[in-house]
C-alpha positions in Angstrom: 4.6 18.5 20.5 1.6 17.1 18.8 -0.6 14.1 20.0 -3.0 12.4 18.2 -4.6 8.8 19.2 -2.5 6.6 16.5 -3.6 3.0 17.0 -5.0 0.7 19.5 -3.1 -1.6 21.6 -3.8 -5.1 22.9 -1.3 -6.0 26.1 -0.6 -9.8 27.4 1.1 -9.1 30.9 3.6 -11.3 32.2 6.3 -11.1 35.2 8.7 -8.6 34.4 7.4 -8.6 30.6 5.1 -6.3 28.7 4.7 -8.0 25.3 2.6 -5.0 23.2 0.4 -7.3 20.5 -0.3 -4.1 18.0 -3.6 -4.7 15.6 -2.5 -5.0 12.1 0.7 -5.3 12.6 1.9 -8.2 15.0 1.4 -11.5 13.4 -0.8 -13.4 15.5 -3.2 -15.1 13.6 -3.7 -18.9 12.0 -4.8 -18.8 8.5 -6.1 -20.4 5.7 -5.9 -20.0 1.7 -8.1 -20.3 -1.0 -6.3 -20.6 -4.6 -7.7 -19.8 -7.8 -11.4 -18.0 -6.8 -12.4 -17.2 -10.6 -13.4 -13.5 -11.4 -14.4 -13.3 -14.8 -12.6 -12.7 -18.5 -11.4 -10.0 -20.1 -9.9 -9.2 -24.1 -6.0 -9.6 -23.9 -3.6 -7.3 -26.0 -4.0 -9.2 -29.0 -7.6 -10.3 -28.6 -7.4 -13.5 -27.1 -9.8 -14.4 -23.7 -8.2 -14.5 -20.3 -9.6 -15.8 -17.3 -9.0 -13.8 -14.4 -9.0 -15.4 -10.8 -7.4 -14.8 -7.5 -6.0 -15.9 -4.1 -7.6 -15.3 -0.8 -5.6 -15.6 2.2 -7.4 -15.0 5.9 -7.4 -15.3 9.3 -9.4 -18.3 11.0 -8.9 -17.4 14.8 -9.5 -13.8 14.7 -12.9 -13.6 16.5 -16.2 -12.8 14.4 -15.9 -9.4 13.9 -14.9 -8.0 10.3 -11.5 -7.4 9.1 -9.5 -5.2 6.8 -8.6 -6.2 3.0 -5.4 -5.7 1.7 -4.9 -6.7 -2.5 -1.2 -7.6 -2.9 -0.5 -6.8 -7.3 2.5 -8.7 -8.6 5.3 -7.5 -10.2 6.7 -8.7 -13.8 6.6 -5.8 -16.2 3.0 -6.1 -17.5 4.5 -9.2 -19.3 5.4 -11.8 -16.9 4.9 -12.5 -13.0 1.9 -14.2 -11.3 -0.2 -13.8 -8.5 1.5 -17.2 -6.7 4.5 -15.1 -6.2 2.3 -12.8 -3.6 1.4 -15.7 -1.2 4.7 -15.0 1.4 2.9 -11.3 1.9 -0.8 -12.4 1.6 0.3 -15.3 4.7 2.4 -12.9 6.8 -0.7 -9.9 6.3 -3.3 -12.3 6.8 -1.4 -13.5 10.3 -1.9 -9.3 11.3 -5.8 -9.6 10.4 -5.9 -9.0 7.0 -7.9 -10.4 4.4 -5.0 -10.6 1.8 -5.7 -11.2 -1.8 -3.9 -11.4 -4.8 -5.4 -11.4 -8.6 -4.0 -12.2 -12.1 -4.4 -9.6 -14.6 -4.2 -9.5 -18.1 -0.1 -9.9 -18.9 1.8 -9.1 -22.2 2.1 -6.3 -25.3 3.2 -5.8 -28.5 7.3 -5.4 -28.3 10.1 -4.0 -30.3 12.6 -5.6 -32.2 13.2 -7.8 -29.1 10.4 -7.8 -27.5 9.0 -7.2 -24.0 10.2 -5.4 -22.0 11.0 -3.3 -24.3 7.8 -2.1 -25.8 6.8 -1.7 -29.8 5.8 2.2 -28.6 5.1 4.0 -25.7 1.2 3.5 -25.5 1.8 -0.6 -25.2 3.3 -0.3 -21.2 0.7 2.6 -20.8 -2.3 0.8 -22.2 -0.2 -2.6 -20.3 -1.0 -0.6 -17.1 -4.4 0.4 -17.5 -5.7 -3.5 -18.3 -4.0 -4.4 -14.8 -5.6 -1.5 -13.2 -9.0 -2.6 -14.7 -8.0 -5.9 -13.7 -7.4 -5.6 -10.5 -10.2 -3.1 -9.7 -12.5 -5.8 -11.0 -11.0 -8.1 -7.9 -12.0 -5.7 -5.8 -15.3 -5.3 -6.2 -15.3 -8.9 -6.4 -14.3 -9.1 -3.0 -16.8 -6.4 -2.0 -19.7 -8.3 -3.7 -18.2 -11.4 -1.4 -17.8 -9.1 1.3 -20.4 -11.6 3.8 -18.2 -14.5 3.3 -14.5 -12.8 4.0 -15.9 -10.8 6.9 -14.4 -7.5 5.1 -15.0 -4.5 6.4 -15.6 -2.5 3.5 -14.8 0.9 4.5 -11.0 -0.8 5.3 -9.3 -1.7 1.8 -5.7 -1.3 1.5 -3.8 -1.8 -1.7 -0.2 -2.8 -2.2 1.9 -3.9 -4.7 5.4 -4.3 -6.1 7.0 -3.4 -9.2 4.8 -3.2 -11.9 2.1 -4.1 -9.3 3.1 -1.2 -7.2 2.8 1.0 -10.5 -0.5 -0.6 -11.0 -2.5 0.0 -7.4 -1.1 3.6 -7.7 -2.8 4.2 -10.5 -5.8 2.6 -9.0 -5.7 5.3 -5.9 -4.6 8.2 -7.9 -6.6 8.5 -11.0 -10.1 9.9 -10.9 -13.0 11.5 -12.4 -11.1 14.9 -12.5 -8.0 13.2 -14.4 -6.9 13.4 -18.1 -6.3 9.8 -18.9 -3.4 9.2 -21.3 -5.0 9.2 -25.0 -3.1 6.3 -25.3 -5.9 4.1 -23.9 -8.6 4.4 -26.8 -9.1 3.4 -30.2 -5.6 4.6 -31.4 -3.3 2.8 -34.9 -1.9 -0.5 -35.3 1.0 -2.0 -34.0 2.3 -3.0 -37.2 4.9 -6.1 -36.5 7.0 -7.9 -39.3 4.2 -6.6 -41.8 1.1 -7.7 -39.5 -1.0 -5.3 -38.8 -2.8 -6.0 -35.3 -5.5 -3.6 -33.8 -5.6 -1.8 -30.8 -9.2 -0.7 -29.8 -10.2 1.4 -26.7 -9.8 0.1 -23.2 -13.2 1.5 -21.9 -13.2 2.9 -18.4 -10.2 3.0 -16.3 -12.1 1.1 -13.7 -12.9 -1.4 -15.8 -16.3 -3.5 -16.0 -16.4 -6.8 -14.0 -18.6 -6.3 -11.5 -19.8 -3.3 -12.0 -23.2 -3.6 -10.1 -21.7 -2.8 -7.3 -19.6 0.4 -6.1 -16.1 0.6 -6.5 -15.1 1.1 -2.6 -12.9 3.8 -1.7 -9.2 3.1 -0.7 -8.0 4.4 2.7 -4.4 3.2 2.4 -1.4 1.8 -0.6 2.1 0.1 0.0 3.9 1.2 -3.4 7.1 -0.9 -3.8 9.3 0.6 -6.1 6.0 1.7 -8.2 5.7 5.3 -9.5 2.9 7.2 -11.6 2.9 7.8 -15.8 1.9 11.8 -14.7 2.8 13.4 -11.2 -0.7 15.7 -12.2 -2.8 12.5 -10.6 -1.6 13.5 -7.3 -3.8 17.0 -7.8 -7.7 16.9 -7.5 -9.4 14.2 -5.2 -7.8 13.8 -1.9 -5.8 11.2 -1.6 -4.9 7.9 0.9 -1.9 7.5 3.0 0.8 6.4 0.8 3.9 4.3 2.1 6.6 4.0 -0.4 9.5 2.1 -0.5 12.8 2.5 -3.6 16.1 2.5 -4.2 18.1 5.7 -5.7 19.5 4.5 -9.0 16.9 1.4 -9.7 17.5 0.7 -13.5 13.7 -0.6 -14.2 11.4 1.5 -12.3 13.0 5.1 -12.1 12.8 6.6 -8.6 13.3 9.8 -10.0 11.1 10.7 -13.5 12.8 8.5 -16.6 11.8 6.1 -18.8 11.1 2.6 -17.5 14.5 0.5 -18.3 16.3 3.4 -18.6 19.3 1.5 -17.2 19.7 -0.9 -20.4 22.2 0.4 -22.9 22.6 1.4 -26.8 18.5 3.4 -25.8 16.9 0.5 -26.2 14.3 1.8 -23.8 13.6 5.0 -26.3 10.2 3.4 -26.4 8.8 3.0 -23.0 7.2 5.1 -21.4 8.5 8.2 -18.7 7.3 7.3 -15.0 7.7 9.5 -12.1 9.0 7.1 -9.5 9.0 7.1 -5.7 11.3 9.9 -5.1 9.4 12.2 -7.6 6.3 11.0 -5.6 7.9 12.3 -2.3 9.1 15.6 -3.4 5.5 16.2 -4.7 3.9 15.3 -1.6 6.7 17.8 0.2 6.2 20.8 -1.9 2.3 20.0 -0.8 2.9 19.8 2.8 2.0 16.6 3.7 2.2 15.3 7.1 4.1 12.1 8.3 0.0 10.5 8.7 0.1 11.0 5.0 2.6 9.6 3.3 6.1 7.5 4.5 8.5 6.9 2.1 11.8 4.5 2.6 14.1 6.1 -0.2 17.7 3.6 -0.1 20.4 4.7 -1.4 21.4 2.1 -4.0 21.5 0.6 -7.5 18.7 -2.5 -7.3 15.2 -2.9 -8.4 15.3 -4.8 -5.2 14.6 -4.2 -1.7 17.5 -4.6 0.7 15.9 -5.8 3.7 12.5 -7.3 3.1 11.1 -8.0 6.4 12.2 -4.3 7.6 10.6 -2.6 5.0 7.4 -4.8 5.4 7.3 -4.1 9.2 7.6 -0.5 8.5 5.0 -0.2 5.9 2.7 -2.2 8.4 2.9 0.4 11.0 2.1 2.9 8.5 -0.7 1.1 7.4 -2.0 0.0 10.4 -2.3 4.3 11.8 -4.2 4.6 8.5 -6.8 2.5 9.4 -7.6 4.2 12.6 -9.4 7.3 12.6 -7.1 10.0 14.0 -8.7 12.7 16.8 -7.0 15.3 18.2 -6.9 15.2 22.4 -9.0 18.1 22.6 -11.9 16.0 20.8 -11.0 13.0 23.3 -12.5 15.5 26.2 -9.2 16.6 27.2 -7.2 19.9 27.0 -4.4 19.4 24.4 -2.2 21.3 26.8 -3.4 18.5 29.7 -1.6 15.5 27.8 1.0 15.2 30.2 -1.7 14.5 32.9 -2.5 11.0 30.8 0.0 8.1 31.5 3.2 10.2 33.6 5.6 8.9 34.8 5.5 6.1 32.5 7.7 3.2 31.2 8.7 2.9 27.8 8.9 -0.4 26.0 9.9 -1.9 22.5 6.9 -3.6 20.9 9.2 -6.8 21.5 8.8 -5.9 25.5 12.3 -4.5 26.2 12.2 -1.7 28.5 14.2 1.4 27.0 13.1 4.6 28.7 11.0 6.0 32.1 9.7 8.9 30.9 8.1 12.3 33.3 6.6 14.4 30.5 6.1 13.7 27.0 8.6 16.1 25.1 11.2 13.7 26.8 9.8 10.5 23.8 11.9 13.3 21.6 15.7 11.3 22.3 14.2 7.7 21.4 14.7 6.8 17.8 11.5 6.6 15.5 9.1 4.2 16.0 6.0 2.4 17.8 6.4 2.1 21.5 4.4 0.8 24.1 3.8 3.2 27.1 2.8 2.0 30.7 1.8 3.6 33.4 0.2 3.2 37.3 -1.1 6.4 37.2 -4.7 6.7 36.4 -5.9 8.8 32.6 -8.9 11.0 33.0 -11.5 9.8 34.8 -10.3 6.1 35.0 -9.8 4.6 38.0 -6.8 2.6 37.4 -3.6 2.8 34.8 -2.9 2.6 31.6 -1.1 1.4 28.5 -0.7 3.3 25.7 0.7 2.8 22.0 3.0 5.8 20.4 4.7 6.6 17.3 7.3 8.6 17.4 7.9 10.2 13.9 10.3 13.2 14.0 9.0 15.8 16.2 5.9 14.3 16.4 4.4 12.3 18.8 1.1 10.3 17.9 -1.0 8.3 20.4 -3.6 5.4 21.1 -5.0 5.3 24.8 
């Protein structure tokens, strides 16, 4: 079995009760919101100037030391949505100790016959995608340049999003330097619309250029909803972060598989959106590459929605996964102890729900291998190491695997 510290764990002790109060992930927090913090403009699709701002959601009782940022990217099809829509997730991650932020981005394209969501060819949704990722990696550094006044830990930027927002942050996490970009994004022919021709000129760096004088941070975790990539070869070349994902089978909009975008709608009316490689794709590539459960989670359901069937589930979960990312992993050799000495650590031991219900005395820890997956909190009399009394400890139990946070 395999132990690694996974997260740390805050206790309140009460008769008969151990209530675990996990970082990140237990909403705990008051918080406050600040609407409509302006970022800058950028050129729209067809030329016209749009103010970019965002919403900032934080913690106000959370002590003085700095926090994690998570940037929540709505969903709408590159044509609709707004970042309002993201306050229920920036309030209930703000409440685990987030900084939680939501931006606009630049919204709409040139359509077909019937316009969006159906596109006029397949470079409007690609080039649709690139402005948000622009867009949104403009907020970013935003935040980093305001990094004083949220308290953000720099070093600690997550990035979720749903839908199209979802296809958006992972583009931000998996293109790079080493990447082709899609030749879609420069100066490439009119749209040409009921004998109008309108131009479309290059996008510039996929990074984009607000707030360029200072670094674009690195990204050391992303929540993809029902997102997917435009090219499964961004996944090769620069490591890359933890990845949760969460999608249903058959979804219509966003394939889970590798399809075009609205390949549910009859008659081939989507004949002109793009192909995206969904979540499932996603998986299979990270399993043909080995990953490891620290590296990626995915929640495939089986069913027909570009929905998520149990919101608050699926948040909790990507949560947990989150919160592991965002704590540096050792080995219990590196902790000063011989991995084959774990068992010497915390047994005999209770183990508890993180709700506080009791569902297990363990003796060694191969026996954590009947419980279900999940966090649990561990509590013991028995002294660890060279402590002098007992200990609490937080696991995750994730198939045979076993990780844990003294």
């Amino acid at each position: 079995m395999k132990h690694l510290h996974f997260l740390s764990l805050i206790l309140l002790l009460a008769p008969g009760l151990v209530w675990a109060q996990v970082p990140y992930v237990t909403e705990r927090y008051q918080i406050a919101t600040t609407n409509d913090v302006s970022v800058g403009t950028a050129e729209g699709f067809d030329g016209a100037t749009v103010a970019l701002a965002l919403n900032v959601t934080q913690p106000v009782d959370d002590g003085s030391g700095l926090r994690p940022m998570v940037l929540w990217v709505h969903g709408g099809g590159f044509f609709d949505g707004n970042r309002g829509q993201m306050q229920p997730l920036l309030d209930r991650w703000a409440r685990r100790g987030y900084v939680a932020v939501s931006p606009s981005y630049r919204l709409g394209f040139y359509g077909g016959l019937i316009g969006p969501p159906f596109a006029y060819d397949e470079a409007e949704l690609i080039r649709a995608c690139v402005r948000a990722v622009q867009d949104s990696w403009g907020a970013v550094r935003y935040m980093v340049k305001h990094a004083a006044t949220y308290r953000i830990d720099t070093s600690r930027i997550v990035l979720g999003g749903i839908s199209a927002g979802a296809l958006t942050v992972m583009h931000m996490a998996a293109v790079d330097a080493t990447d082709n970009l899609p030749p879609q994004i420069a100066d490439i022919a009119d749209a040409v619309r009921y004998g109008t021709a309108y131009k479309r000129p290059d996008l510039g760096p996929i990074t984009g250029t607000l707030h360029t004088d200072v670094p674009t941070p690195s990204v050391r975790a992303v929540v993809n909803v029902m997102g997917g990539l435009l090219s499964l070869d961004y996944l090769a070349g620069s490591p890359l972060p933890p990845i949760y994902s969460y999608h249903q089978t058959d979804d219509p909009i966003v394939p889970c598989a590798t399809a075009r975008t609205y390949h549910g709608a009859p008659l081939n009316i989507s004949a002109t959106n793009p192909v995206v490689h969904g979540s499932c794709a996603i998986t299979e590539d990270f399993e043909r590459r080995g990953w490891t459960p620290l590296q990626y989670k995915s929640w495939i359901w089986q069913g027909a929605d570009h929905d998520i069937h149990d919101g608050d589930a699926v948040d909790l979960d990507a949560a947990q996964f989150v919160a592991g990312a965002l704590t540096r992993t050792v080995s219990v050799a590196e902790a000063g102890a011989e991995a084959g000495d774990a068992d010497r650590w915390v047994f005999p031991a209770d183990v508890y729900t993180i709700y506080g219900e009791r569902v297990a005395t363990v003796t060694r820890a191969d026996d954590i291998s009947v419980l279900p997956d999940g966090v649990y909190a561990v509590s013991s009399d028995r002294p660890t190491g060279g402590s002098t009394g007992g200990t609490t400890m937080l696991w995750m139990k994730s198939g045979v695997n076993v990780y844990i946070q003294p």
